[in-house]
PASEBA-1860 file (N, C-alpha, C; in nm, 3 decimals):
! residues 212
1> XXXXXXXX> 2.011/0.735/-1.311/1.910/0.634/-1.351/1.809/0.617/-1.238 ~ 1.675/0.613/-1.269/1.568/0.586/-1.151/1.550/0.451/-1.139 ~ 1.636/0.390/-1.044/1.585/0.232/-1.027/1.498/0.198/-1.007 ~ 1.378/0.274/-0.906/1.295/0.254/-0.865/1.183/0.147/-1.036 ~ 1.141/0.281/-1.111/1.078/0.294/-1.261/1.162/0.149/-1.311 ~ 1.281/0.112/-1.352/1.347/0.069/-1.429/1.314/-0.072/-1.416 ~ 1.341/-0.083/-1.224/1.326/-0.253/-1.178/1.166/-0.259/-1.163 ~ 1.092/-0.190/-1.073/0.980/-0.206/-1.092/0.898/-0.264/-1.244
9> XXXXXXXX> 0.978/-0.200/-1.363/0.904/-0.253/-1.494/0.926/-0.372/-1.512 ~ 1.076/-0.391/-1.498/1.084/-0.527/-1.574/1.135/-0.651/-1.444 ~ 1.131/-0.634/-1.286/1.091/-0.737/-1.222/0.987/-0.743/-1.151 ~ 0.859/-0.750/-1.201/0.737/-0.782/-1.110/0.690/-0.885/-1.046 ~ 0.787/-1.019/-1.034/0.811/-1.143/-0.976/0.913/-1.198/-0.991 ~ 0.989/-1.265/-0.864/1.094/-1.295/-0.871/1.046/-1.484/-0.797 ~ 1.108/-1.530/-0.897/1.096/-1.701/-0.858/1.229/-1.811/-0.827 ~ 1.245/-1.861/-0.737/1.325/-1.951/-0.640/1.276/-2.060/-0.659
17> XXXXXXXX> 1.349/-2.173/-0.611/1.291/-2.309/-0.621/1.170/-2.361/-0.561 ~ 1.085/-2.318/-0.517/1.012/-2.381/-0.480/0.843/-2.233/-0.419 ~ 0.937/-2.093/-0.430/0.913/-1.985/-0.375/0.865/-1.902/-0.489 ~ 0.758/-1.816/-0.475/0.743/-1.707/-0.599/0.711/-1.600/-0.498 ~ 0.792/-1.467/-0.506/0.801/-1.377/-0.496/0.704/-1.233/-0.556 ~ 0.633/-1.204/-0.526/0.524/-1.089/-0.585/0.508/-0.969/-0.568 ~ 0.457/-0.850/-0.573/0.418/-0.771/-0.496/0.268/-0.783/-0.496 ~ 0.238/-0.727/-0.334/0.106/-0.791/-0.269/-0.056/-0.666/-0.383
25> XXXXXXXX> -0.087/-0.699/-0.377/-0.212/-0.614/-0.396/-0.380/-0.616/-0.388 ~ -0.440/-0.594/-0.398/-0.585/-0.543/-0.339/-0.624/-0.722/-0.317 ~ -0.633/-0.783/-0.452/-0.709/-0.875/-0.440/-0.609/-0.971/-0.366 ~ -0.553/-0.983/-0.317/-0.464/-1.051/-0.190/-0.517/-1.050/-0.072 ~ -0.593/-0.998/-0.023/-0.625/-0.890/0.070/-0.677/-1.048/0.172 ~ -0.762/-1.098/0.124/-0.865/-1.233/0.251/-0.699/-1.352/0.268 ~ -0.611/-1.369/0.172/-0.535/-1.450/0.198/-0.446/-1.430/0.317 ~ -0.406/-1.318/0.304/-0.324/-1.205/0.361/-0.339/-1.251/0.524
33> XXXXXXXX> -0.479/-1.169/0.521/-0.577/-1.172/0.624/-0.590/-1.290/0.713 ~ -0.605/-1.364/0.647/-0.635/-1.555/0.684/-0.488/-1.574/0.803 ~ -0.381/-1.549/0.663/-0.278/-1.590/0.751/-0.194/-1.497/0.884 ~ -0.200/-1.388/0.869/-0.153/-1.256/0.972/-0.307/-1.325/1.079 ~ -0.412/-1.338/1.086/-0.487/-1.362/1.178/-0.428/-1.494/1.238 ~ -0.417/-1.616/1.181/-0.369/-1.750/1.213/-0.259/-1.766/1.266 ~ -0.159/-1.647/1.258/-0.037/-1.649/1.345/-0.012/-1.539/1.406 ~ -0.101/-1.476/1.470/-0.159/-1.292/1.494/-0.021/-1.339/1.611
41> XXXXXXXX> -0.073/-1.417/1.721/-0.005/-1.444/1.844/0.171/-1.487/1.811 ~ 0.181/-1.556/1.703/0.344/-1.600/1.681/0.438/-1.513/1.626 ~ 0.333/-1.365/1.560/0.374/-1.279/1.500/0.391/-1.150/1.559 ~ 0.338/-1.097/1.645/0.270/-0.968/1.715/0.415/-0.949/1.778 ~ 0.424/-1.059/1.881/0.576/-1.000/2.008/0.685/-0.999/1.934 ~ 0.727/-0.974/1.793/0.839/-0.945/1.702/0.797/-0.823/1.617 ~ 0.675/-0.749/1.648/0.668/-0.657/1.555/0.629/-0.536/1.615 ~ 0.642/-0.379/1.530/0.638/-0.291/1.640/0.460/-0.262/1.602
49> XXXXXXXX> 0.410/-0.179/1.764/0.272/-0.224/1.822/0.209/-0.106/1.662 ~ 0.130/-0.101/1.603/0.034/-0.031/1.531/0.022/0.099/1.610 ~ 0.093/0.177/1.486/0.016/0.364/1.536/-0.126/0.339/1.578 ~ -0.148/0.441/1.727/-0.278/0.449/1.745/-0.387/0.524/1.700 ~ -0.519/0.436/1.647/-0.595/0.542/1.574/-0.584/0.496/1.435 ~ -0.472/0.466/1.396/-0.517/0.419/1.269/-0.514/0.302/1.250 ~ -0.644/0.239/1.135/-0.711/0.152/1.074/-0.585/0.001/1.073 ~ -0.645/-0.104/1.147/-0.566/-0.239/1.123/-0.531/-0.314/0.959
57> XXXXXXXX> -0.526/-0.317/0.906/-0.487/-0.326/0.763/-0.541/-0.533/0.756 ~ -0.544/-0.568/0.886/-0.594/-0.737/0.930/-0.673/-0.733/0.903 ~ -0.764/-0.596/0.961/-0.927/-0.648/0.998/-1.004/-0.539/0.881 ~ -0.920/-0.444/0.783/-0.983/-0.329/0.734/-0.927/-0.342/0.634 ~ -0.999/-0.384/0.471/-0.950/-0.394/0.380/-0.899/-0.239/0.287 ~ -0.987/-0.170/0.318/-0.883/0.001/0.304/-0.771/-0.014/0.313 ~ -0.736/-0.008/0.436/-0.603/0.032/0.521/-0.521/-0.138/0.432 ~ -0.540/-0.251/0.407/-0.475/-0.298/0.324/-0.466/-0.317/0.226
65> XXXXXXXX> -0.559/-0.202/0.126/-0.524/-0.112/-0.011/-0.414/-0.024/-0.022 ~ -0.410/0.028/0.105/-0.373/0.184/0.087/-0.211/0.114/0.137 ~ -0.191/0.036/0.248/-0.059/-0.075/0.274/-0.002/-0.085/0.087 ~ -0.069/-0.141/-0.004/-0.050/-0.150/-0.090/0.033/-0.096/-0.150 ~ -0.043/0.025/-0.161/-0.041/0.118/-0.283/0.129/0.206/-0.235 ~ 0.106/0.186/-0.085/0.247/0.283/-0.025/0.394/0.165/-0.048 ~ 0.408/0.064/-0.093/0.481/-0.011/-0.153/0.474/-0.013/-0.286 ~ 0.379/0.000/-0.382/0.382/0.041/-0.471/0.466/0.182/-0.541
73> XXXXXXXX> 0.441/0.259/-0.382/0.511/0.447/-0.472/0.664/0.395/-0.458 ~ 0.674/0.272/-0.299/0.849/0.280/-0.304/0.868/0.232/-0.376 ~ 0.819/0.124/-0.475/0.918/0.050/-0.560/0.930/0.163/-0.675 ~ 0.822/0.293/-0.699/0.831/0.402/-0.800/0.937/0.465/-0.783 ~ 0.967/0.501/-0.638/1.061/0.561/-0.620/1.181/0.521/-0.557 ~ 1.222/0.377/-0.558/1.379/0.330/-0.543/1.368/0.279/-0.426 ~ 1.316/0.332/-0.311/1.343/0.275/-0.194/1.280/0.172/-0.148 ~ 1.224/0.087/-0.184/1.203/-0.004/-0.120/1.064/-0.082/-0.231
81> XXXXXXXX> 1.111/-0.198/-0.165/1.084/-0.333/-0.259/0.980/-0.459/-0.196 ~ 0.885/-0.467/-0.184/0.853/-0.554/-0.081/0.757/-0.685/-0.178 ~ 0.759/-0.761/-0.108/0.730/-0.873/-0.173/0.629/-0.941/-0.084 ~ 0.555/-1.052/-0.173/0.457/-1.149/-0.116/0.540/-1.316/-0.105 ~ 0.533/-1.401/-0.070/0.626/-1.511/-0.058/0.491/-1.598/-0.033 ~ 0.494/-1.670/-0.210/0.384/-1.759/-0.210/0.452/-1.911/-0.271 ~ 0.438/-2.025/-0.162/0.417/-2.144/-0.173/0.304/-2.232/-0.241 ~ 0.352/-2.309/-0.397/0.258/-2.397/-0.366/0.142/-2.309/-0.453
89> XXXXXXXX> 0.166/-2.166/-0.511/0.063/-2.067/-0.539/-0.013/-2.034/-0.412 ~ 0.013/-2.053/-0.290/-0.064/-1.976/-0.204/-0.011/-1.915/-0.121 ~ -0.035/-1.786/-0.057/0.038/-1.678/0.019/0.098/-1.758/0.138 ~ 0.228/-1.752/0.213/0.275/-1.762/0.248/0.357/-1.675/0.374 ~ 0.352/-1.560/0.352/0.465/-1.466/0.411/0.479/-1.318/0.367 ~ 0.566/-1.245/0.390/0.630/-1.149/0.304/0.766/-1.142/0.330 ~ 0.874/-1.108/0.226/0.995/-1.057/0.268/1.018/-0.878/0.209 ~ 1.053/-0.849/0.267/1.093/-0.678/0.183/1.256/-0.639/0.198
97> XXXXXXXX> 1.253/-0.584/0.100/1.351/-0.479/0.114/1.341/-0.338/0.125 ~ 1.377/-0.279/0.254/1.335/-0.166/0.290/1.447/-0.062/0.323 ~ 1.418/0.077/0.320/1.514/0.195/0.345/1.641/0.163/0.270 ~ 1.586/0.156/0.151/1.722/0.167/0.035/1.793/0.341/0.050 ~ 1.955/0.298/0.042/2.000/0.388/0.037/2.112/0.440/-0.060 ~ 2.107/0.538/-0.140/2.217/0.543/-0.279/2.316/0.597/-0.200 ~ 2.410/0.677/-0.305/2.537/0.744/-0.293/2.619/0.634/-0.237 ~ 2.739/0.708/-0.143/2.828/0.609/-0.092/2.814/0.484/0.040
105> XXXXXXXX> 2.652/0.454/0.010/2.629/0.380/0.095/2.534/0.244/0.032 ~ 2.464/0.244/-0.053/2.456/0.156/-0.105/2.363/0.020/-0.038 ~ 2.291/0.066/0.074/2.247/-0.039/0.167/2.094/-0.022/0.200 ~ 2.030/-0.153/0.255/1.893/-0.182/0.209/1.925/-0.272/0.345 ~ 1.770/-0.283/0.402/1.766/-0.367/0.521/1.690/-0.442/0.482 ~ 1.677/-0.583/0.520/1.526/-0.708/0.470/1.491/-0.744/0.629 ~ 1.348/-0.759/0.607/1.276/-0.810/0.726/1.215/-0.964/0.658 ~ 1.156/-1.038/0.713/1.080/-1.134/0.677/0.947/-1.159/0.798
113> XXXXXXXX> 0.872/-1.248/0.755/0.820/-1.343/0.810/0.703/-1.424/0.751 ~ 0.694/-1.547/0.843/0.645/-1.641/0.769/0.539/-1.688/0.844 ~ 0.417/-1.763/0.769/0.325/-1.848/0.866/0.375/-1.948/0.920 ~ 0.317/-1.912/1.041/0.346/-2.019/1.139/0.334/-2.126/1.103 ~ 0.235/-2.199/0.991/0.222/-2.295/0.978/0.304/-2.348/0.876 ~ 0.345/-2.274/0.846/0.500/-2.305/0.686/0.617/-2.261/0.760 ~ 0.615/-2.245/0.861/0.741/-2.259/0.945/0.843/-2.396/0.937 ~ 0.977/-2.332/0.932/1.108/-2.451/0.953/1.129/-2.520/0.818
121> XXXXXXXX> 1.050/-2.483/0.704/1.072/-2.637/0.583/1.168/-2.489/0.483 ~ 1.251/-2.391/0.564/1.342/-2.324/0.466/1.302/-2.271/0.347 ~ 1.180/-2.151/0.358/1.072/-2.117/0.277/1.172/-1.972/0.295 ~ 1.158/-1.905/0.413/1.207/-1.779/0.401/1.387/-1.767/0.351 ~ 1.502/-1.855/0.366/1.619/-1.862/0.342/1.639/-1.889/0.174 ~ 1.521/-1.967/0.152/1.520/-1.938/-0.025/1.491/-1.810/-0.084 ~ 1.376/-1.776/0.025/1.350/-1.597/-0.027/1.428/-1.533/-0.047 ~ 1.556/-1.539/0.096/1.619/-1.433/0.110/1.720/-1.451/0.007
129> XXXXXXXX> 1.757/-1.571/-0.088/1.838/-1.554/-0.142/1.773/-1.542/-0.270 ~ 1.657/-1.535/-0.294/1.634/-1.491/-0.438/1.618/-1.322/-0.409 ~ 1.588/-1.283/-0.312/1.610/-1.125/-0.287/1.723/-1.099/-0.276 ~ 1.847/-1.156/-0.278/2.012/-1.094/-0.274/2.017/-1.092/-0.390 ~ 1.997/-1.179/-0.457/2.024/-1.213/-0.593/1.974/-1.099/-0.673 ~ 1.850/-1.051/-0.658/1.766/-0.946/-0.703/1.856/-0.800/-0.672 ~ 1.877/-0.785/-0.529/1.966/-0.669/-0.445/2.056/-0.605/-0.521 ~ 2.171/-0.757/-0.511/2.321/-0.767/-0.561/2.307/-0.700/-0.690
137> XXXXXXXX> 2.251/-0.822/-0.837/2.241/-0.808/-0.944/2.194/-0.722/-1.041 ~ 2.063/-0.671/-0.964/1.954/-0.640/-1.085/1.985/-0.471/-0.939 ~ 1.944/-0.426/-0.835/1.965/-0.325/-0.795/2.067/-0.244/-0.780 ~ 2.177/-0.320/-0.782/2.315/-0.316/-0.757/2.326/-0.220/-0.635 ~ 2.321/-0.307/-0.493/2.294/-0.235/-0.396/2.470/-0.329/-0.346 ~ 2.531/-0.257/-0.240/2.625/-0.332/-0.181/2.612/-0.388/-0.089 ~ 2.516/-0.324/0.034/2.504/-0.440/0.126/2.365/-0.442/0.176 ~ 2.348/-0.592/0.260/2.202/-0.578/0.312/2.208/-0.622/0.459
145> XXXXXXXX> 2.137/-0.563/0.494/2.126/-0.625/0.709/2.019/-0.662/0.709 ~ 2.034/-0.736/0.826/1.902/-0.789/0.890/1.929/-0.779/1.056 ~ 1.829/-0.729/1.124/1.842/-0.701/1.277/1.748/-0.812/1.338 ~ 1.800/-0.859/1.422/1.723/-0.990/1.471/1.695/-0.959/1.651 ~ 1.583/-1.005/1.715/1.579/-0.952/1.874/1.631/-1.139/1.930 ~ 1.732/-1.092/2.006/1.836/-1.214/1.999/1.743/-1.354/2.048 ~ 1.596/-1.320/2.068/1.586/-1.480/2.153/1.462/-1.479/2.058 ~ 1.443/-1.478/1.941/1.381/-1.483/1.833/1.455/-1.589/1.769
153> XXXXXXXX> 1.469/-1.702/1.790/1.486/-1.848/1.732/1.464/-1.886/1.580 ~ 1.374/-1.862/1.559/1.305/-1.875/1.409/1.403/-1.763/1.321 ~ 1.371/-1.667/1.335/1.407/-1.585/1.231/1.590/-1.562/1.260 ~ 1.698/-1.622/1.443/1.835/-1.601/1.387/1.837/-1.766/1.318 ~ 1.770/-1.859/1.335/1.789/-1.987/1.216/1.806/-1.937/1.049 ~ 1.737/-1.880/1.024/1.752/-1.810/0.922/1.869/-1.758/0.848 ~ 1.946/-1.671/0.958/2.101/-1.592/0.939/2.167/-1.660/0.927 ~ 2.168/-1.785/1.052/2.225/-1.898/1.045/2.238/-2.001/0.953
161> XXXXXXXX> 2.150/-2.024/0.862/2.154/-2.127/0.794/2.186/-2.037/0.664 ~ 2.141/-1.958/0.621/2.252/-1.895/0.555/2.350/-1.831/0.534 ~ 2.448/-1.839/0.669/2.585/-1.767/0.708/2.606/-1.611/0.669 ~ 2.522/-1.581/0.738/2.523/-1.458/0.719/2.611/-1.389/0.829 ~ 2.695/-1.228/0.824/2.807/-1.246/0.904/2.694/-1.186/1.032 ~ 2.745/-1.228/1.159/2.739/-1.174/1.238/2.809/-1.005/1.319 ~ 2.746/-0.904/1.322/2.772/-0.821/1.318/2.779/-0.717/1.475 ~ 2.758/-0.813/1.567/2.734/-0.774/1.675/2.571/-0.703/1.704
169> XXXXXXXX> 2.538/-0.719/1.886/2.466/-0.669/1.892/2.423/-0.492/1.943 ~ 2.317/-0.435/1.882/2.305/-0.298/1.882/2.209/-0.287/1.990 ~ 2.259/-0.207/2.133/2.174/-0.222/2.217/2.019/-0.112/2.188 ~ 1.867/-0.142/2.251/1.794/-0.075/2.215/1.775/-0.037/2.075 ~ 1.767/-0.109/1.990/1.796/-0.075/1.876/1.680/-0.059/1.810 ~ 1.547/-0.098/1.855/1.411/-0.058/1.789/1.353/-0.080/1.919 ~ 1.181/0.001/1.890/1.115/-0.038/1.951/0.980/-0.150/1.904 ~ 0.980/-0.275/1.955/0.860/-0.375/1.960/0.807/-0.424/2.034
177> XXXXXXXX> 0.711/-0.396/1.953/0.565/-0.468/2.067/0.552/-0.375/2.216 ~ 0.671/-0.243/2.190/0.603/-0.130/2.337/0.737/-0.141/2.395 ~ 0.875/-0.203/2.335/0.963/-0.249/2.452/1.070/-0.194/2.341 ~ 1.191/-0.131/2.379/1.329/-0.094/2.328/1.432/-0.174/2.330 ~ 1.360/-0.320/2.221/1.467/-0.422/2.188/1.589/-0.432/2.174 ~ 1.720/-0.495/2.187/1.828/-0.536/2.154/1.815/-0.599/2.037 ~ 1.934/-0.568/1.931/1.896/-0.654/1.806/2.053/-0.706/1.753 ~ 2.010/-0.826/1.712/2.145/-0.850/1.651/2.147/-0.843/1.508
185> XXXXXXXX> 2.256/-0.783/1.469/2.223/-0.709/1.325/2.365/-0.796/1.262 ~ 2.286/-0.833/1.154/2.367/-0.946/1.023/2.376/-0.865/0.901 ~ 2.492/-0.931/0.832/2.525/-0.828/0.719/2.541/-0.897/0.583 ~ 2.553/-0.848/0.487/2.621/-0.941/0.388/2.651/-0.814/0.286 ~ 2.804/-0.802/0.162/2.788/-0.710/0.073/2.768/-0.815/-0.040 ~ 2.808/-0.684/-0.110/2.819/-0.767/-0.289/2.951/-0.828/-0.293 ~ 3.051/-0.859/-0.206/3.203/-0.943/-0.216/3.175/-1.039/-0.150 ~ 3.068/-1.034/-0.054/3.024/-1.138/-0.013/2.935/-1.295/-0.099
193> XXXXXXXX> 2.858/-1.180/-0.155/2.758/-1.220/-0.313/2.847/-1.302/-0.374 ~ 2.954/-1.194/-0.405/3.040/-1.246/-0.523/3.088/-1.364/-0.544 ~ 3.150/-1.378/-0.388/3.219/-1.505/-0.351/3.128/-1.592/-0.321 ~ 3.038/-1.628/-0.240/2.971/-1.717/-0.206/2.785/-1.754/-0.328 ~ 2.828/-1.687/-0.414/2.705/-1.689/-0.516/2.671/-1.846/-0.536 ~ 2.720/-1.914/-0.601/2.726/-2.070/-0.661/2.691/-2.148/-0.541 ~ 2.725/-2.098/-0.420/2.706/-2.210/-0.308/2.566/-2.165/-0.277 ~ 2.523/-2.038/-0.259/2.427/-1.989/-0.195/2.292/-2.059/-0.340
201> XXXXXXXX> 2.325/-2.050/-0.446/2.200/-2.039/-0.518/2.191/-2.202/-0.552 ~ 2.313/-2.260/-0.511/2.312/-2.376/-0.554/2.265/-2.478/-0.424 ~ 2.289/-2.397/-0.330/2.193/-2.493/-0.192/2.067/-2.449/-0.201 ~ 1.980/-2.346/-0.226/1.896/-2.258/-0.194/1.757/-2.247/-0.321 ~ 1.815/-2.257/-0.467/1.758/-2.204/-0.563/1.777/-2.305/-0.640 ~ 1.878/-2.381/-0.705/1.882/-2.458/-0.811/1.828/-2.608/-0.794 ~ 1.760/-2.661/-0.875/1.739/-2.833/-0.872/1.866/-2.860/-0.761 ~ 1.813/-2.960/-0.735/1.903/-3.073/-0.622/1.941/-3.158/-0.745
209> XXXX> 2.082/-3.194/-0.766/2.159/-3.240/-0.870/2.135/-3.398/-0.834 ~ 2.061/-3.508/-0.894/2.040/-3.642/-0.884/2.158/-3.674/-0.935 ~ 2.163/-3.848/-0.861/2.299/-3.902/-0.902/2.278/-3.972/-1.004 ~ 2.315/-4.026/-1.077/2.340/-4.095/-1.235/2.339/-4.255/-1.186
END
């Protein structure tokens, strides 16, 4: 079966309590822009530095067509899933799911991040659980990581607040921003899903249950 074709048709937005999930495209492009510029500095020393020579995708609306369109072929072709994370109807973030892998491995890595200025009110931990939910259910992937550079505060709150396992850290494990980070890499499978589903969607995704 081509997941890629299958999910791509029939999930082209995925919605959380308070979160809508998209994939990004052309006419996105000044929102995008607005916010990657407004948190250029809170964002940059967590990410790896831009191939040199080619076009900023911030400042060059091409190069964030063509960003586009190359998330577009992965979701054609299975591997990877990436999303827009809009508050409120207005852009917000992105979360993805990236380097999907079949056969006896079954695993997908998620990155996030968020504007600085929608920082801390638990915007990205709803994401991430309407993207497990998506992973688990509808991809049927078994597990997902997330690699964190350990003094990145914001994004291990995240792991943390949704108990995600700790998996030890992988020394040098990427390179960002020019430097051969340490990362601490978090895990979760589908027994994980399984078991903790009702708590996770029910802190995260469902109405807050009023008292009578």
């Amino acid at each position: 079966m081509n997941w890629g074709h299958a999910v791509a048709a029939l999930y082209p937005e995925l919605r959380g309590r308070r979160v809508l999930l998209r994939p990004l495209g052309p006419g996105d492009f000044e929102a995008w822009r607005q916010v990657r510029l407004r948190s250029r500095e809170w964002l940059l020393k967590w990410e790896p530095r831009p191939v040199p020579g080619q076009p900023d995708p911030v400042t060059d609306r091409r190069a964030f067509v063509a960003r586009c369109s190359a998330r577009q072929r992965e979701r054609e072709l299975g591997t990877g899933y990436g999303f827009g994370v809009f508050v409120e109807g207005e852009f917000a973030g992105e979360i993805n799911i990236s380097s999907v892998q079949r056969g006896p491995f079954q695993n997908a890595y998620v990155g996030y991040w968020m504007d600085q200025a929608r920082a801390g009110h638990g915007y990205i931990p709803e994401a991430f659980v309407v993207v497990a939910r998506f992973a688990f259910e509808d991809l049927m992937l078994h597990r997902l990581q997330v690699s964190i550079i350990p003094r990145n505060q914001p994004s291990l709150r995240v792991a943390e607040k949704l108990g995600l396992r700790n998996e030890g850290t992988a020394l040098r494990y990427l390179e960002i921003n020019g430097v051969w980070e340490d990362h601490v890499r978090f895990g979760i499978t589908a027994e994980d899903w399984a078991e903790r589903r009702e708590q996770l969607l029910g802190g995260w995704l469902l109405p807050p249950v009023r008292p009578q």
